[in-house]
Every structure is written in structure tokens, then in C-alpha cells.
N, C-alpha and C positions, 0 to 999 in steps of 0.2 A: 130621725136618725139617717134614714137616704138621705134628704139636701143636705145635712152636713156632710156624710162621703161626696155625695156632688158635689159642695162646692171644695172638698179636696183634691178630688180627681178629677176635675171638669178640664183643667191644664194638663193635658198630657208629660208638660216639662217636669211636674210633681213628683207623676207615676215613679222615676229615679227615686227619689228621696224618700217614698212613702217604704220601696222596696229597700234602700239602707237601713231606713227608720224598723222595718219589722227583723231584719239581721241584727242588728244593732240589742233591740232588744229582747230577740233571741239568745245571746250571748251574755247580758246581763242578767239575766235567769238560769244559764248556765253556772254563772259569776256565786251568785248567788247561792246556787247548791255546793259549787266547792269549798267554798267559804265555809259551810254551817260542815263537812265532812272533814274540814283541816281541822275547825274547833275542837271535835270528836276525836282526831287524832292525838291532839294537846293533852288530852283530858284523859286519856284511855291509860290507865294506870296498872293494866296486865290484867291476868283472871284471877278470879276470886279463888280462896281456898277450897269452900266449898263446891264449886263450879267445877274444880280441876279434879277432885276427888272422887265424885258421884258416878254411879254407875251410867254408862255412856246411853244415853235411850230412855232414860228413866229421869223421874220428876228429881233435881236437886234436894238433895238430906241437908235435914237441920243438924245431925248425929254425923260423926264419921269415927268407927272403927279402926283400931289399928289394921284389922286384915283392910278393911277400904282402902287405907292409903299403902297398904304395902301391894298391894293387887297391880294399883296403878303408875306405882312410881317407876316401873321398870320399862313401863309404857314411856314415863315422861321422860324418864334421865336414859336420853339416847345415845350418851357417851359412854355412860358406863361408868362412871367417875362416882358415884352415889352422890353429888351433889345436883340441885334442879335451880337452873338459872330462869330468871323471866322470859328469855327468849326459847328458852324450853318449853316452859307451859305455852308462851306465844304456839310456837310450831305444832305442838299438839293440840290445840284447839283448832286452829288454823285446819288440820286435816280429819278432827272428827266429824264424822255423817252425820250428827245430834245438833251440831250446831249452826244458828241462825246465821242468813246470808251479814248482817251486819256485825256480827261477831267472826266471823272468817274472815271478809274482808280488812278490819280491822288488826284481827290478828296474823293476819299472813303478809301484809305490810310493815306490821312490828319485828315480826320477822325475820322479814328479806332485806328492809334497811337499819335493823337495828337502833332501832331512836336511842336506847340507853346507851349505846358508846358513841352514836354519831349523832348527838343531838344538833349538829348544825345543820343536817339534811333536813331535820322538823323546822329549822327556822327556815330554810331554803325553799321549803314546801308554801308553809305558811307566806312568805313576803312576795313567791310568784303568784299565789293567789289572792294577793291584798294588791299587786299591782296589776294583775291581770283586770279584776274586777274595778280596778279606779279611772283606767281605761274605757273599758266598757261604759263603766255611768254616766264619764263626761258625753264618750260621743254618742250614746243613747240620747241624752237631754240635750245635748246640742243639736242635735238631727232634728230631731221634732220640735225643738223650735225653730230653726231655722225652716221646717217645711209650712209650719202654722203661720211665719213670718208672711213666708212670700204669698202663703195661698189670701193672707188678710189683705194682701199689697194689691195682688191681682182682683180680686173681690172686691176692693173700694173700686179700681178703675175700670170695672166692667159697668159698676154701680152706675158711675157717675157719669160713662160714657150710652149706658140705658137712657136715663130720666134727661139728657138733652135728646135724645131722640124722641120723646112723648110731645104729643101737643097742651096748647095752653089750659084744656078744659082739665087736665090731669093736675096741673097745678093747681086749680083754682077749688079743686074738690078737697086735696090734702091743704096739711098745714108746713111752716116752713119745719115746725120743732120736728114731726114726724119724718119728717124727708133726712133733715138733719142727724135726729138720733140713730137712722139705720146706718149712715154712711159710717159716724164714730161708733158708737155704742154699743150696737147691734156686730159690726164688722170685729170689733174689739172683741166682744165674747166669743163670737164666733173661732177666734184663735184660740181664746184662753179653752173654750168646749173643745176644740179639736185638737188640743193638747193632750187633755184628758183622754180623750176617746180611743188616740194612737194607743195609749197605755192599758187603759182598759178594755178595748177590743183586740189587740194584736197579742199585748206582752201577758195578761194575766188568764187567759182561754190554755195559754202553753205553761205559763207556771203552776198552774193547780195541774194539768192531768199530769204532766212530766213530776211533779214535785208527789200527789197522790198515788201514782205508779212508782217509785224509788221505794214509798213508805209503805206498798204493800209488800214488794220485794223482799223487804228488811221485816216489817215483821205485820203480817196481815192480821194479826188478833189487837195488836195496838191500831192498826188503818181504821178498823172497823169503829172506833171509839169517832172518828170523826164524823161519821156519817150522822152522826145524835146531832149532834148541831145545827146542821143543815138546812133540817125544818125550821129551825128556830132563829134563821138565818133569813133564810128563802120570803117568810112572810112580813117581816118589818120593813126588809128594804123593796119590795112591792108597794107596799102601803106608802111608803114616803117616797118614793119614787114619784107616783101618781100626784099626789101633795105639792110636791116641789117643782112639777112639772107647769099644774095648775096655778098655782102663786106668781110664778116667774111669768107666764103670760099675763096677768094682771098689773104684774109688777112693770113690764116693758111700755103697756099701753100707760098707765100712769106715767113713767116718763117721759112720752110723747108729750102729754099733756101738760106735761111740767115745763118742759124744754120751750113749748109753745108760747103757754105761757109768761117764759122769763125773754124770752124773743120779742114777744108782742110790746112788752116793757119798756125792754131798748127798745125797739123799732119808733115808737110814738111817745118816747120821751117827753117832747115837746108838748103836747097834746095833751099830759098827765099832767105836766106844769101849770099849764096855761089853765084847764082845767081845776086845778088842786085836786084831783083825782088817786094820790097818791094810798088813802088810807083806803080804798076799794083796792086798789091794783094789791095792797100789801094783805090785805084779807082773801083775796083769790087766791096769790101766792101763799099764804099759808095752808088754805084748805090743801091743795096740792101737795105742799110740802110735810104736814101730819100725813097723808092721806098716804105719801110714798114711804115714811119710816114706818105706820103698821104693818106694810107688807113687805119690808125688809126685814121685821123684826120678823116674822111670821117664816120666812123666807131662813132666815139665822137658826128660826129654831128646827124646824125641819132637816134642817143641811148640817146641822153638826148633831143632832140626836143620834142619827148611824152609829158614828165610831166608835162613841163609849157601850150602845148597846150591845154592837158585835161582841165587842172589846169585851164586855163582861162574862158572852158566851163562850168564847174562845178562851178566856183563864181557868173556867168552868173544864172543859173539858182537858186542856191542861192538865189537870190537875188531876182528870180522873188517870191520864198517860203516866203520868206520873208512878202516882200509889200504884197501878195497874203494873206498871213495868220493874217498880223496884220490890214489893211483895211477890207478885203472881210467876211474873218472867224470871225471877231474879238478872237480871240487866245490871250490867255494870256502869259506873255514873257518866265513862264518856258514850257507851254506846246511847243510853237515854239522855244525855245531853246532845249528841248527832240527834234525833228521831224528833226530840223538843224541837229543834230548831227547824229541822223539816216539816214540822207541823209548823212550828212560825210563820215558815215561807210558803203554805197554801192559806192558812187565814189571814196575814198581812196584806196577798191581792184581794182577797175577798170585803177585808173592809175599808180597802181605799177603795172598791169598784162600787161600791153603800156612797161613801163618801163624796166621789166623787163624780158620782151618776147626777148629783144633785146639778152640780155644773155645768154636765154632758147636757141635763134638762132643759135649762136655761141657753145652751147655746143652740140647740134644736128649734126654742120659740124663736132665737134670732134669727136663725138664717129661714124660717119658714116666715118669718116678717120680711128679709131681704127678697127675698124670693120671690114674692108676693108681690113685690115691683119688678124685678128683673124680669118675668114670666109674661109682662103685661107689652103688645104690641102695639106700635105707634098704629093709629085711625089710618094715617095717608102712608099708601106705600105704592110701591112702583108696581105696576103692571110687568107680568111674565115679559120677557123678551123685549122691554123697554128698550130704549136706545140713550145712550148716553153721550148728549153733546159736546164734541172735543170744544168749537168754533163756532164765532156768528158769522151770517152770511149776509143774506141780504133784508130779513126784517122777523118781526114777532108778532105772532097773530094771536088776542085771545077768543076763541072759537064758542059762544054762549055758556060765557063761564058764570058758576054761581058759586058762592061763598057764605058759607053762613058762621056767626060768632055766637054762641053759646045755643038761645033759640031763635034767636033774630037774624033773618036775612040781609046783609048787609050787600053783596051784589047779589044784583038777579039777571041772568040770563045777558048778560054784558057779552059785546062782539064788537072788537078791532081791532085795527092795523099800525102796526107801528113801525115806519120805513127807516132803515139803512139812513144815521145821520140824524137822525128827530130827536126834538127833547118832549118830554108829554110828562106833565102834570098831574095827579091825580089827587084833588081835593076833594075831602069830604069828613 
């Protein structure tokens, strides 16, 4: 996980766009929560009979008495008029001590802009909040890719500008597929991983606690039902974490070997002809090419197990919000249909971060693959406080110079002058 932050932020030019990129998707998680609180207001269909009638402090009656509703009605009907509008009970909820911060708020909004006579301010609410948030998601995803772009762009040309600085024994130890595959393959994941990463390190750390703090707010005996899940969360995507991790470094080296392989193919074309050597080369090439589909399968299955597991934890508990909030709370269907949704938007990052930790995995082996050249320092380097010749003058002297090519000494201890005007040959 560092060499990917490093190779995001190794360009200081970045540092800009990593900081839009976490505003950005700051404000989409913002986007988000108003979104699931307009729904709630759509839905919010006034208080219950029941609800309205109960004595204030006291568990909700299945029973209501005529003295119960005569008690309270003098409470609700603030006019005076013996008639009780919805904006009445609205207002008197809105100001009773007994009730839940998502029920005040709710109702003190129904309220103060009266949705039933001014239902166009509901729609007004609702379309700045479908536009706000369409805003947000584009330049959220456009940011981070655009930052994932440049840092792949920058990354290949550091790459490339590293390994012509290496000497020849460097080359002759790797192969071309290996070299090859970091510069595409490796650089290319490494985008798609730090795509991910943005999202799941910046934007889902702020949407769970922001979206789990709302949900205690509103109603802490429903928050608590989340925390059951957790465990049940917490240890599968460990386990396939480590799995996917594993594979995908197996997976990369296989297609080094692959790449090499189909290289080496073309390269000595000629040779395979001449030869007939084709049904060898096509039997090599297939061990390779089984060898890379079992560990993509293996790789496939890992990386998509996550989300349907969450997925069935999360409708699990669901559901207990559910039954919980419409029996126990009695809750009315928008305020439990706001709280569902809030609970949506802490389990939805939790199982695309299952999801896509898989990918996060896999660009982590890549850039600790790139890296793994970029890191490596050419044999021949310049001496401290070298000098750097602008101009020739008057000749070149080699001073018992030795040269060696792989283990073989090719010059030994060689000493001459080469004058200002000479031509000098050197065969061998």
C-alpha cells in the first residue's frame, strides 16, 4: 500500500489533484446523505394516529380512549377551530420532548414549509439535490481519473527513463516479456489500483463514520443493530484479502513468463521454421497459457465472493431495522425508510471496499514489481564533485583503464594518449 501512495504522490504536480480528488469526494458523500434524507421527506406521510394520541413520555398504546384523544386534542388543535390539520400534528410533534431527533426534524420541516400546500418546494428540494449530487459524481470520477491518468503517464516515463540508465548485465539477467510487462501491464494496474484506493482510503473512512454518527443521532437503539454485522464483515474480507493478494502475485509472475514466452516466438520466427519447431513452441505456449487461466479463475473467484457475502449480511440486518423499527419504535414508513437508506450508505462502502481491496491487491504486487526496477542503481556512477566537460581541448588520455564484460576482462590495465586531430582504431 505505501509504493502505491508513492507512486501517487512521488510528483509533487499530483499533490493538487489528490487534494481536489479527497474534496470532491467529500461532497459526494455529502451528495449522498441528502439524497437518502429528501427520499424520507417524499415518504414522510404525517404521524400516526396512534403516535399523536399517546401519552407524551410513555411507550405508544395499541388502545386509545376517548379521554386519550380528548386530553390531547386541545394540545394539537392550536387554532382553536376543533378541527386538526396535518400540519398540526406536524407542529406538535415537531415540539414534543418524547420525540426522536428524526422525527423532529422531519416534522418541523413539514411544518415550516408545508409540503401539502406547497408541494413544489418538495420538488425543488428533491431536483437541487439530484443536481447537486450529479455534479459531484461526475467531477469525483473525473478527478481521480484524471489523477490515476497522469500518475500511469508519469510512471511509465520514469520507468523507461530508469532501465536505459542500467547497464548491460541488467539486461541480460531479465527477460524482454518481464521488462515489458512492467512498463504495460504492471503501469496499467497500477491506475486501475489507485483508482480504487482514492475511493476506498479517502471517500469510504468519511462515509461510514459521518453516515454511522447521523444514524446514532436519529436513533441509537436502531445504530446498535449495525454493529452485529461487523464481525461478520470484518473476518471474510481478511481472509480473501490475503488470497487475492497471494494469487495476483503468482498471477503477475506467470505473465512475465507468458509475455516472454510469446516474444521469444516472434523474435526467432525464423528459427522455429527452419527448424519445424513449431509444435514445441505451441506446447510451451499452452502450458503458460492453462497455467495463467487457473489462476485467473482462482483470482475471479476470490474477487467477486466479497460482495454477494456482505451483501447477504447486510439484507440480514436489514431487516432486523426493519421489524425493529416498525414493531418496537413504531416509526413511521418515511422516517424508516430515511434510516434504511442510511444504513445503505454505511454498508455500500463497506462492500465495494471487500470488493475492491481485491484490485487495491493486485495493484500493490504491481507497483512493488515496478519498483523493484526503479529502486535498482546503475553499477557506474559519477564520483562526488565530478566535473562535467563542456569542450575538448587538446587530447584524451586513457589512464590504466580496465574493463570487464560479464566475468571476462576484456581491457586490462590499458594506458594512452590520444592527440588533438588523430584518428585511432580500436580493434578487437
Amino acid at each position: 500500500m505505501k509504493l502505491l501512495l508513492q507512486a501517487a504522490l512521488r510528483n509533487s504536480r499530483h499533490l493538487t489533484l489528490a487534494i481536489l480528488t479527497l474534496v470532491t469526494l467529500l461532497f459526494l458523500t455529502v451528495a449522498n446523505q441528502c439524497e437518502m434524507f429528501s427520499v424520507g421527506l417524499m415518504a414522510n406521510t404525517g404521524a400516526d394516529f396512534f403516535t399523536l394520541f399517546s401519552p407524551e413520555g410513555k411507550k405508544v398504546k395499541d388502545k386509545l380512549s376517548l379521554a386519550d384523544v380528548s386530553r390531547k386534542w386541545e394540545l394539537i388543535d392550536q387554532n382553536g377551530d376543533g378541527v386538526i390539520t396535518k400540519q398540526d400534528a406536524a407542529a406538535y410533534i415537531a415540539q414534543r420532548k418524547d420525540s426522536n431527533p428524526l422525527s423532529w426534524i422531519m416534522h418541523k420541516m413539514a411544518a415550516y414549509f408545508d409540503f401539502e400546500r406547497n408541494f413544489s418546494m418538495l420538488i425543488s428540494i428533491l431536483v437541487a439535490v439530484a443536481l447537486f449530487k450529479a455534479i459531484t459524481l461526475f467531477t469525483a470520477r473525473y478527478v481521480t481519473q484524471l489523477l490515476s491518468i497522469r500518475v500511469t503517464r508519469d510512471l511509465r516515463q520514469q520507468y523507461f527513463e530508469h532501465i536505459q540508465s542500467l547497464p548491460l548485465s541488467f539486461y541480460q539477467e531479465q527477460n524482454l516479456g518481464s521488462l515489458s510487462s512492467r512498463a504495460v501491464g504492471d503501469a496499467g494496474q497500477i491506475a486501475s489500483s489507485l483508482n480504487s484506493c482514492l475511493t476506498n482510503y479517502l471517500q469510504t473512512p468519511f462515509t461510514i463514520v459521518s453516515t454511522l454518527l447521523a444514524c446514532f443521532y436519529l436513533s441509537w437503539k436502531l445504530s446498535l443493530i449495525i454493529f452485529l454485522g461487523l464481525p461478520l464483515i470484518i473476518f471474510p474480507v481478511v481472509f480473501l484479502t490475503r488470497q487475492v493478494k497471494r494469487i495476483s502475485r503468482q498471477l503477475q509472475k506467470n505473465q512475465e513468463t507468458f509475455t516472454s514466452v510469446l516474444l521469444d516466438f516472434l523474435a526467432g520466427i525464423q528459427t522455429v521454421k527452419i527448424f519445424a519447431m513449431e509444435a514445441f513452441s505451441l506446447r510451451k505456449y499452452k502450458e503458460q497459457n492453462d497455467q495463467m487461466a487457473v489462476l485467473e479463475s482462482k483470482s475471479a473467484k476470490y474477487g467477486l465472493l466479497t460482495r454477494p457475502l456482505l451483501h447477504l449480511i447486510a439484507t440480514a440486518c436489514l431487516a432486523v431495522v426493519v421489524l425493529f423499527g416498525l414493531y418496537s419504535l413504531h416509526m413511521t414508513v418515511g422516517q424508516l425508510l430515511m434510516f434504511c437508506g442510511l444504513l445503505h450508505l454505511f454498508y455500500e462502502p463497506v462492500k465495494k471496499f471487500a470488493e475492491e481491496n481485491a484490485n487495491i491487491q493486485k495493484g500493490v504486487v504491481a507497483a512493488e514489481r515496478m519498483f523493484e526496477v526503479l529502486h535498482l542503481k546503475p553499477q557506474i556512477e559519477d564520483r562526488d564533485g565530478a566535473i562535467d566537460l563542456q569542450d575538448f581541448k587538446n587530447l584524451i588520455e586513457f589512464d590504466h583503464v580496465w574493463f570487464k564484460y560479464r566475468d571476462d576482462w576484456v581491457i586490462r590495465d590499458l594506458s594512452f594518449t590520444i592527440e588533438r586531430g588523430e584518428i585511432v582504431a580500436i580493434v578487437g
